[in-house]
TINULUM-499896 format. One line per field, with one value per residue: x, y, z of N, C-alpha, C in turn; residue number from 0; residue in three letters. Coordinates in nm, 2 decimals. Last residue first. Example, Ala and Ser with C-alpha at 12.3 -4.5 7.8 and 13.67 -1.06 7.14 Angstrom:
2
nc1 = c(1.28 / 1.32) $
nc2 = c(-0.22 / -0.57) $
nc3 = c(0.71 / 0.78) $
cac1 = c(1.37 / 1.23) $
cac2 = c(-0.11 / -0.45) $
cac3 = c(0.71 / 0.78) $
cc1 = c(1.29 / 1.32) $
cc2 = c(0.00 / -0.33) $
cc3 = c(0.79 / 0.78) $
pos = c(1 / 0) $
code = c(Ser / Ala) $
***
This chain:
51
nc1 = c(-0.50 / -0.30 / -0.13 / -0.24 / -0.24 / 0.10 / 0.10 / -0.14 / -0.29 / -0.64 / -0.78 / -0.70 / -0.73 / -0.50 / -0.32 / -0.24 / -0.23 / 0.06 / 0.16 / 0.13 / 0.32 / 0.52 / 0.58 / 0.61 / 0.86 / 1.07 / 1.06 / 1.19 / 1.43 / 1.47 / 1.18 / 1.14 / 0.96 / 0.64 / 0.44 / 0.37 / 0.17 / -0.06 / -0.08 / -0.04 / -0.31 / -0.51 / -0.37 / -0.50 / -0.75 / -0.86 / -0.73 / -0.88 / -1.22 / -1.14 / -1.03) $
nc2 = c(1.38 / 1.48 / 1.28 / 1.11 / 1.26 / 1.28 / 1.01 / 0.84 / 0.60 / 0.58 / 0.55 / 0.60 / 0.38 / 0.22 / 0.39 / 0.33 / 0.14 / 0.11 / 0.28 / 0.13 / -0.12 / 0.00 / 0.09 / -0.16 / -0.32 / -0.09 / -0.17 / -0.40 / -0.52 / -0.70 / -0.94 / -1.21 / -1.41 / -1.36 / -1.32 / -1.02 / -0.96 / -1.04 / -0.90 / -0.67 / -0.62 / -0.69 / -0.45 / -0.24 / -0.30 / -0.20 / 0.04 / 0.13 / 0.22 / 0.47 / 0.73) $
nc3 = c(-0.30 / -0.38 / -0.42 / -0.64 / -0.82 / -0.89 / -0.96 / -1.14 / -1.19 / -1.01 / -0.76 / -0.55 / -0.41 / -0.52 / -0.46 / -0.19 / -0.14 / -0.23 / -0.05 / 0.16 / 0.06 / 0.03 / 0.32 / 0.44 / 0.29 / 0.35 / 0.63 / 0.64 / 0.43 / 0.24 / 0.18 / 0.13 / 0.19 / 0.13 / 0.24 / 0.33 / 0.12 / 0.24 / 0.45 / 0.33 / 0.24 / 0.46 / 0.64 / 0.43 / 0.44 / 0.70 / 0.71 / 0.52 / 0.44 / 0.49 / 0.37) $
cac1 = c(-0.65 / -0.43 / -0.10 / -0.25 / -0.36 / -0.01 / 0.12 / -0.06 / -0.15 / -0.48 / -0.83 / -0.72 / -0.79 / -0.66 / -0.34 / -0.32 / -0.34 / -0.09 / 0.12 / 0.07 / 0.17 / 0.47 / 0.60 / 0.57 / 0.73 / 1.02 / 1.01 / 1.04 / 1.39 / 1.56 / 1.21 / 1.24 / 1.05 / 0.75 / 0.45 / 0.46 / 0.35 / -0.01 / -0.07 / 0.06 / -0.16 / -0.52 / -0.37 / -0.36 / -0.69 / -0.90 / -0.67 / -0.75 / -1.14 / -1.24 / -1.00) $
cac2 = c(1.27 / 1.57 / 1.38 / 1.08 / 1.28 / 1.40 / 1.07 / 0.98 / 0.57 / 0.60 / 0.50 / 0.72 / 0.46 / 0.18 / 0.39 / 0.50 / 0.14 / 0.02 / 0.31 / 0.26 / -0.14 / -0.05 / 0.20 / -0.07 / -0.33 / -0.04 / -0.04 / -0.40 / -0.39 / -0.69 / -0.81 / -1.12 / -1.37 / -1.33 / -1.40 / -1.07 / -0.94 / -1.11 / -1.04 / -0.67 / -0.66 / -0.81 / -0.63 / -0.29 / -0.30 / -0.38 / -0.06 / 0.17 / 0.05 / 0.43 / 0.59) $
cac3 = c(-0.20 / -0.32 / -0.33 / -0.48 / -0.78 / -0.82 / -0.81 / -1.15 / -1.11 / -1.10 / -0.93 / -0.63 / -0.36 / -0.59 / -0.57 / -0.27 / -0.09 / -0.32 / -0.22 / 0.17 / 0.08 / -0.11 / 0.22 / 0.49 / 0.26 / 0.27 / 0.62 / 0.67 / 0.50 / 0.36 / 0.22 / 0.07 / 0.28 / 0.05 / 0.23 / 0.39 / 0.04 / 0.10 / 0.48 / 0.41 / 0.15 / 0.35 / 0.65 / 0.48 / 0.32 / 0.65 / 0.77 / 0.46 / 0.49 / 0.59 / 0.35) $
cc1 = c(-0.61 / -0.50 / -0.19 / -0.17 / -0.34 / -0.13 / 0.06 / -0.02 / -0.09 / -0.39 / -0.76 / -0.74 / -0.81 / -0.72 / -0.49 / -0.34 / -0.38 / -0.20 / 0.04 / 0.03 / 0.07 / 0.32 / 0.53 / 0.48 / 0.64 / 0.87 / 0.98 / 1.00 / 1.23 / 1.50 / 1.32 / 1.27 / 1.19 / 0.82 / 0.60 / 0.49 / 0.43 / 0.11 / -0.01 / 0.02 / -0.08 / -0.35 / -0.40 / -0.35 / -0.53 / -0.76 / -0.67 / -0.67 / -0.98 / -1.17 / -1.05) $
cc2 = c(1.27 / 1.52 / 1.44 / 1.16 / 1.23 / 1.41 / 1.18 / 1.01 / 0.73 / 0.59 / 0.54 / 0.66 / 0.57 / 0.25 / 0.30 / 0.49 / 0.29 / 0.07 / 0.21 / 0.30 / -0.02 / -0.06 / 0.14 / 0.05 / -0.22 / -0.17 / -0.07 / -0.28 / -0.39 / -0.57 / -0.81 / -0.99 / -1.32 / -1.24 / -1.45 / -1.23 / -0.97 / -1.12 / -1.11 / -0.85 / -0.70 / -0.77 / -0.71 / -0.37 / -0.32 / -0.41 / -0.20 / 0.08 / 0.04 / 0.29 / 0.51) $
cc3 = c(-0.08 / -0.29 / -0.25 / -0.39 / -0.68 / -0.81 / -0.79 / -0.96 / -1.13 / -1.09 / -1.03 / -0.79 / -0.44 / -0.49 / -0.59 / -0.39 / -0.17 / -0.30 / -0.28 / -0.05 / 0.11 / -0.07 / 0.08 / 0.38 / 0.31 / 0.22 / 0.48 / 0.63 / 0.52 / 0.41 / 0.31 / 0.10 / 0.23 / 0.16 / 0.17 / 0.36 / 0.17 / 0.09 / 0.30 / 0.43 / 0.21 / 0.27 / 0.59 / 0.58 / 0.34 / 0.51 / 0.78 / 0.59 / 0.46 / 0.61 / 0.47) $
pos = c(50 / 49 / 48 / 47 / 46 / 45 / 44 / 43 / 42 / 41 / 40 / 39 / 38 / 37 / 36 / 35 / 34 / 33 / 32 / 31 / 30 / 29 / 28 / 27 / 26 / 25 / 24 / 23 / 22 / 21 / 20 / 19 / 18 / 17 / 16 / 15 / 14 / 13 / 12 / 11 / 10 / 9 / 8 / 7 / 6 / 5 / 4 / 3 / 2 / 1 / 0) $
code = c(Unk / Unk / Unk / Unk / Unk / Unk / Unk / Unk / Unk / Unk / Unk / Unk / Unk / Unk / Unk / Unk / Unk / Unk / Unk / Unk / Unk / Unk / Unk / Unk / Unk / Unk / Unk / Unk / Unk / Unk / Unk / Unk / Unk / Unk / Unk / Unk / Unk / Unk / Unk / Unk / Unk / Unk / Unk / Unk / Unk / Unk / Unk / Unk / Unk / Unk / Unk) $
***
């Protein structure tokens, strides 16, 4: 995942827009799975296991 830290500052600047998160962590955690999911061009977890 080469652009996986350009990619997590463009979400993370998006979904911190939204001052709804009671837990940073779990934005933390939505924006790793966004990032695995249009990295594995699916939504089956067990392909983003083995990527």
């Amino acid at each position: 995942m080469p652009n996986a830290s350009r990619l997590y500052k463009s979400v993370f600047l998006l979904l911190r827009q939204s001052n709804e998160w009671a837990e940073i962590r779990h934005l933390y955690t939505l924006i790793w799975m966004i990032i695995g999911l249009i990295h594995s061009e699916t939504v089956s977890l067990t392909k983003w296991e083995c990527t």
